[in-house]
Each structure stands twice: as C-alpha cells, then as structure tokens.
N, C-alpha and C positions, 0 to 999 in steps of 0.2 A: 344410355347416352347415345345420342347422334353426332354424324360429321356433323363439322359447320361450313359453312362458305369461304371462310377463311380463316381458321382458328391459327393464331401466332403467340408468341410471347406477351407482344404489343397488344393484344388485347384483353390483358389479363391485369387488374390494379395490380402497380406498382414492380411487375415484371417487364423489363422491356425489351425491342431486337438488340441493342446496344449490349446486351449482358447474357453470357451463356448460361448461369444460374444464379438462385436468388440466396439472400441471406436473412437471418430474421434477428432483428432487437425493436426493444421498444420504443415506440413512437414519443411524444409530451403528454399524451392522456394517459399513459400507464399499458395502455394493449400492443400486444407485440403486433408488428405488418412483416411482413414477405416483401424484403427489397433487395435491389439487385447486389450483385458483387461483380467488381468488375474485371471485362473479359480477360484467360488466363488466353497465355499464348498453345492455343493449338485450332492452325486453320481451319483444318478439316473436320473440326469439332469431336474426333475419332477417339480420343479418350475420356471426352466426359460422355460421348453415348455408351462407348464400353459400359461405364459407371453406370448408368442409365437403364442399360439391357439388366446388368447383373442385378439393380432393384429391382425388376420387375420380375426376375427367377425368385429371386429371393421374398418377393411378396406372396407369389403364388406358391412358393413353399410351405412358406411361415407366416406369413399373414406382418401386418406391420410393429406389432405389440412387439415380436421376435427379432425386428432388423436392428442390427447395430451396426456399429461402423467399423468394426471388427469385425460381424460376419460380411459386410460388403466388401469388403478391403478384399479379404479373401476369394470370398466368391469370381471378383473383378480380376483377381492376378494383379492388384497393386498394392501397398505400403499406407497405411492409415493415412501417413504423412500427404501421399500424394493424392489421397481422396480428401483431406479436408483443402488440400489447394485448391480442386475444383466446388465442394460444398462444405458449407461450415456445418451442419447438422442434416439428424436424415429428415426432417419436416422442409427444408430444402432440397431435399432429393426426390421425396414426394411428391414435391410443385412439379419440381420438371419432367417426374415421370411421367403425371400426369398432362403436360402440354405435351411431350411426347407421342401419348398414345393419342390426342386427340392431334396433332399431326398427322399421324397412320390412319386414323379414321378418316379424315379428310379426304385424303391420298385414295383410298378404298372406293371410298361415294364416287371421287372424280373418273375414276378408272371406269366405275360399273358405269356412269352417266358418259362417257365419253362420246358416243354417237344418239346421247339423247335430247333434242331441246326441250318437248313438250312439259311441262309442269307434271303431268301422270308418269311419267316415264321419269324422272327426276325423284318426285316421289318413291317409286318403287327403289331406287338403285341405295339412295337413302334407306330407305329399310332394308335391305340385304346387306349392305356394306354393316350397318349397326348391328344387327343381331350376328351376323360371321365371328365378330368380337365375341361376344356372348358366349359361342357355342363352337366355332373351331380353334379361335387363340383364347383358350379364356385366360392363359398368362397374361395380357391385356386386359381383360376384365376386371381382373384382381387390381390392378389400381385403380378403379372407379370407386371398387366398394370400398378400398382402402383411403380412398379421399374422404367417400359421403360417411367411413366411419369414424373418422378424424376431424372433419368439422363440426362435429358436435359439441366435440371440447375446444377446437383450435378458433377462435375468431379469425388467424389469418388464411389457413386454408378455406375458414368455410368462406371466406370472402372472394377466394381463387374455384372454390365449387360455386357460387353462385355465379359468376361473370363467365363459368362453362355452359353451365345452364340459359343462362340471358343470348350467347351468343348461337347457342344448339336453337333455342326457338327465335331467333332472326331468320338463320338461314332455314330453317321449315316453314318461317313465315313471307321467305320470299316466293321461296315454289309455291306456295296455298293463292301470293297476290299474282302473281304468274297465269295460276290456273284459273281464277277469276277472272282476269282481265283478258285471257285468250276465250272464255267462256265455257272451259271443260268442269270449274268449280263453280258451285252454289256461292253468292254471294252468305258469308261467315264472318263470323268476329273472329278476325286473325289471329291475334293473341290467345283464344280462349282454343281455336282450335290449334294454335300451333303445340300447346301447354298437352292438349289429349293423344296429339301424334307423340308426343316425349313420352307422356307417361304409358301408354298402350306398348313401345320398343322397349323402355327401363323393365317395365312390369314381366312382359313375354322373358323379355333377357335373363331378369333375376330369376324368376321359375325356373328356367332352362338351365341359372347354373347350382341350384340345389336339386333338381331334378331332369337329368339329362334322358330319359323313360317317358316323360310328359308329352313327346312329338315330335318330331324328325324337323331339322331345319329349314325342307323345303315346306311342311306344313304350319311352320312357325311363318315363315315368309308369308302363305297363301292367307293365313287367319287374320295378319296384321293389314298387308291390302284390302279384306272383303271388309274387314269393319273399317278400315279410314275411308273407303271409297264409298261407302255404302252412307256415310257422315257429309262427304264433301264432295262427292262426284252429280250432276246432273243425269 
C-alpha cells in the first residue's frame, strides 16, 4: 500500500471529517455499510487514538481473528464501557486503524518529498516512505493485511479497502502525469501503470514481511526504482 495525496476520512464511502469513528448496521438492501457515529467529545482526539495505537499492538500481536473488545479495553487502559463510546464494534476499529495508518503513510511520503518537485524524486520518496511500513514499523503493516484479510468476507470494509486502493493509485497517477508532462516520463496509460507501481510496493512489502532475509531495505528501495524507472522513465 502507498501514501496518497491526500488520504482523509472524507475520502473513504460513508466515513466522513464530521465523525471521529464509524459504526456499522445495515443499510434497505440487507448489507451492512460502515457509517459514521457521531463525534464524542474529546478535542484532541487523544483518546480514541490511544484506542487506535492499542489496535494496531494488538493486531500485530494477534492478528484480527484474536481482537475483542476486552482485549482492547485492556491493552488501551480503559473500561469496555469507555471503548464502546468511542466504537461500537471492532470492524469499526479496523476502518479507523486503517485511515490511521494511511494518514502516517501520507505524513511519511510528504516528509521524504519535502524538498522534491520533480515527478522522479516524488516517485522515489513514495517508495521509501511505503516499503519503511513494510519492514521497519510493520506494527503498521499488520493493519493492511488485516483489512485485505477481512474484506473478503466483509462487503463493508472491502468497500473502505477498495476506495484505499482507488485513492493510492490517483495520487501515483498524478506524479506518472507530472512526469509526462515535464517530459522525464514515457507517454503511458496512467491507470495501467499507476495499478503496476501498487502492486510492484504491495508485492516487495508482502515478501519482506514473511521473509525479512529476502533483502535489506535499501535493496528493496533500489529494485523497486530500477524496475518502475526502467517501465516509465525516458
């Protein structure tokens, strides 16, 4: 999974900035949706990220099959009582850990890209900031694979993994029309190539986190540039 440009609540169906986290019942067709709950009072948002942090320990402990809301209560240092104020279930704790993390990834991209305009140089920072996920926090991690393993059965996360997806290849589909139009990329089908830069970082990443022996990060970096550059670069 890559930053996006600007991954929010707001761009996720049916989560929006108006609401610190979502709840789930079903819609008039019979499928559950992922909609908001609305906001509890705490400004600084400092108790549902606590709640927030402690998912994503407890993901990468136990994986998601394991979370209850007993062990999160715990893990958090707070009261069932006071975790179901801020989520009604933990398939709502999962939405937001996952906009969470892809906030961090954002945050990461902009950081590494802070003194870069060029479209290559964006590129690259993009792929360092994604794979660091992967392989120095992979407690981060573990919510990706805990979402794409939960949307297989969940229609409404996988609706919240696909609109992660859609919005990761926008913003690699801007730097691609960036680098086209400055003339450092090969005129491409944006889409098909923004879809190869996703799955070239998912793929390296997933490798890297069943097999951490496979290649040192800065060679996972170096593999991932020579083959997108070698696709898109003139």
């Amino acid at each position: 999974m890559t930053a996006s440009s600007s991954p929010s609540a707001g761009d996720i169906p049916n989560i929006d900035r108006g609401h610190d986290v979502a709840t789930v019942y079903p819609d008039g067709r019979g499928q559950d949706k992922i909609r908001p709950m609305p906001r509890k009072p705490d400004p600084s948002n400092t108790r549902s990220n606590e709640i927030i942090r402690a998912t994503i320990r407890c993901l990468a402990r136990s994986g998601f099959s394991q979370l209850t809301m007993k062990r999160l209560a715990a893990e958090a240092g707070v009261s069932q009582g006071i975790l179901h104020y801020y989520f009604k279930d933990k398939r709502a704790i999962l939405a937001a850990a996952a906009g969470h993390v892809m906030d961090d990834l954002d945050h990461r991209a902009k950081s590494e890209n802070a003194n870069s305009r060029d479209a290559s140089s964006r590129l690259r920072a993009m792929i360092k900031a994604s794979l660091a996920v992967a392989t120095v926090d992979r407690e981060f991690w573990t919510v990706f694979m805990a979402l794409w393993g939960e949307s297989l059965h969940d229609p409404a996360l996988a609706s919240i993994n696909k609109a992660t997806y859609q919005r990761a290849r926008k913003a690699i589909g801007g730097i691609i029309e960036q680098g086209v139009r400055d003339g450092d990329f090969k005129p491409v089908n944006v889409v098909h190539a923004s879809a190869m830069v996703l799955a070239l970082i998912d793929g390296i990443s997933l490798q890297l986190t069943f097999d951490q022996s496979l290649m040192t990060f800065a060679k996972a970096e170096r593999l991932c540039e020579k083959i997108l550059f070698q696709h898109i670069a003139k």
